[in-house]
C-alpha positions, 0 to 999 in steps of 0.5 A: 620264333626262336633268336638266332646264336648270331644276335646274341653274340652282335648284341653283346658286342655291340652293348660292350662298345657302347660302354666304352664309347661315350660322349665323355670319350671325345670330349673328355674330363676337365682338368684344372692346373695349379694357375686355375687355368682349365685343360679340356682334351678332345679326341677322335673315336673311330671303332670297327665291328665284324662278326660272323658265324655259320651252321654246318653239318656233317654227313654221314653213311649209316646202314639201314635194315636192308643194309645199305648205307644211306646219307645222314645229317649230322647236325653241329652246334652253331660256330660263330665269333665277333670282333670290334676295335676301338681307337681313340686319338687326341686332336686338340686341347680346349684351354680355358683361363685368364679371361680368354679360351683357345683351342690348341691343335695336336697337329703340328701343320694346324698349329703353324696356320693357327700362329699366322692368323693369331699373329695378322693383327700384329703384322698388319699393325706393324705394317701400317705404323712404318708404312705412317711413318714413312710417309712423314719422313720421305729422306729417312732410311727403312726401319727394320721390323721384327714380328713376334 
């Protein structure tokens, strides 16, 4: 049995995505920074694929010997078409160096989430060292405490 126009035309598509979306698309290509810090970009792909196609046929009135017109199909070549997009969106930054590794978010509001759980330790350190020495010193005023 013969392939049909349409796989053809999916299966073309379908390699040329596969080109283009790779493993090195999401988690792309390391770039080093002048300190040796290390800048590892990852992103988001989302693609969509459609294709579609038909057989028409046209009809058509032919006399015969006797004369009459008698329906005829016309048969047309196969019409068909395929699409796909692709969208690739950075999310964060894997940074690399000085002995530590931190993933950077591009979203803004994951950031700010991020910065208070980094900043936890500081804040309950500061908050245990006032909170010692106003158990010592009971008649002295509140100490001002500024967090980083």
């Amino acid at each position: 049995m013969s392939e049909h126009p349409i796989e053809a035309l999916m299966k073309t598509t379908m390699e040329s995505i596969k080109e283009m979306v790779d493993v090195n698309t999401i988690v792309g290509d390391a770039v080093e920074s002048p300190d040796g810090t290390v800048i590892i970009p990852i992103s988001k792909v989302s693609f969509g694929f459609a294709s579609g196609g038909g057989e028409y046929t046209n009809m058509k009135l032919k006399k015969d010997e006797f004369n009459q017109e008698k329906p005829v199909k016309d048969n047309l070549p196969f019409a068909g078409g395929a699409g796909a997009g692709v969208s690739v969106q950075p999310v964060a930054f894997m940074v690399v160096g000085n002995g530590q590794m931190k993933l950077m978010s591009v979203d803004q509001n994951a950031n700010l989430i991020d910065n208070i759980i980094n900043s936890a330790p500081k804040m309950i350190n500061s908050i245990q060292s006032v909170l010692s020495k106003n158990s010592g010193n009971k008649n002295q005023e509140n100490e001002v405490i500024s967090f980083e």
